[in-house]
C-alpha positions in Angstrom: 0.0 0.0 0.0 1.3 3.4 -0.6 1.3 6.4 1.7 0.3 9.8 0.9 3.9 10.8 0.3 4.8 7.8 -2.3 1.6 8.7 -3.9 2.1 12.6 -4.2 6.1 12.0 -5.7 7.4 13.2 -2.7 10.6 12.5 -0.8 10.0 10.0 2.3 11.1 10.7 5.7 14.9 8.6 6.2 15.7 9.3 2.7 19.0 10.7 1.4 19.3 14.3 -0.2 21.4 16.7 -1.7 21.1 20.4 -0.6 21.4 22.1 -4.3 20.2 25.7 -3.3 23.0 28.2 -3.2 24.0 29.7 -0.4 25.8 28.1 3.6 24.5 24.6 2.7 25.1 24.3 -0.6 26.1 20.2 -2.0 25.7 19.0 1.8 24.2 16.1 2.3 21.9 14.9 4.6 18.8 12.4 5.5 15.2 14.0 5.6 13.5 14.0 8.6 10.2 15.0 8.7 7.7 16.3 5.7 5.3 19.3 5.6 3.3 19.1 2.8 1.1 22.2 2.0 -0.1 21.1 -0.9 -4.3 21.4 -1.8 -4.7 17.8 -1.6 -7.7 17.8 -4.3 -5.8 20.0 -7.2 -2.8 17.9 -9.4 -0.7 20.7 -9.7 2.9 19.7 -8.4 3.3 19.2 -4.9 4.4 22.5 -2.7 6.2 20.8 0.7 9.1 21.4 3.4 11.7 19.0 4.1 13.2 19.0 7.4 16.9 17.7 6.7 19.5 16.9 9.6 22.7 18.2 7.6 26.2 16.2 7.5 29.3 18.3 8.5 27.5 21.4 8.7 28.8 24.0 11.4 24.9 24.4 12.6 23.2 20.9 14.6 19.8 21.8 14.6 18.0 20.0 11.3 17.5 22.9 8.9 14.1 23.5 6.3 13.9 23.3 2.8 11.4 23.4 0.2 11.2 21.2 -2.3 13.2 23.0 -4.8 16.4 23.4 -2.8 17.1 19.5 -2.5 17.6 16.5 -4.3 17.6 12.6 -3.8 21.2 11.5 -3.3 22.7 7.9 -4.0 26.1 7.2 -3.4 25.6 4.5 -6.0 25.5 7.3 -8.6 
């Protein structure tokens, strides 16, 4: 069975990601942690959501947010 977040595309909480917005985190990796998504759960337009990512050597310990946008999955298989 899928959950709401498998069937909306979105990334799943434990995942791997990429931090691909420019600025203090940029290419940092880091595992997602929790999902907001804001979406309006009737329309099919793409999904507008939060990602809550604990960051790997960053400076800052406290997970930072992210839209959508601003990360991507990561595979060190790639």
């Amino acid at each position: 069975m899928q959950t709401i977040v498998q069937h909306r595309g979105l990334l799943s909480p434990g995942g791997r990601v990429c931090i691909t917005s420019y600025g203090p985190f940029h290419r940092l990796r880091g595992t997602i942690r929790r999902v907001d998504d804001l979406s309006d759960p009737s329309s099919f337009d793409s999904p507008y959501c939060f990602y809550l990512i604990d960051l790997e050597r960053a400076s800052i310990k406290e997970p930072v947010w992210f839209l959508q946008d601003e990360i991507e999955p990561f595979s060190p298989n790639l």
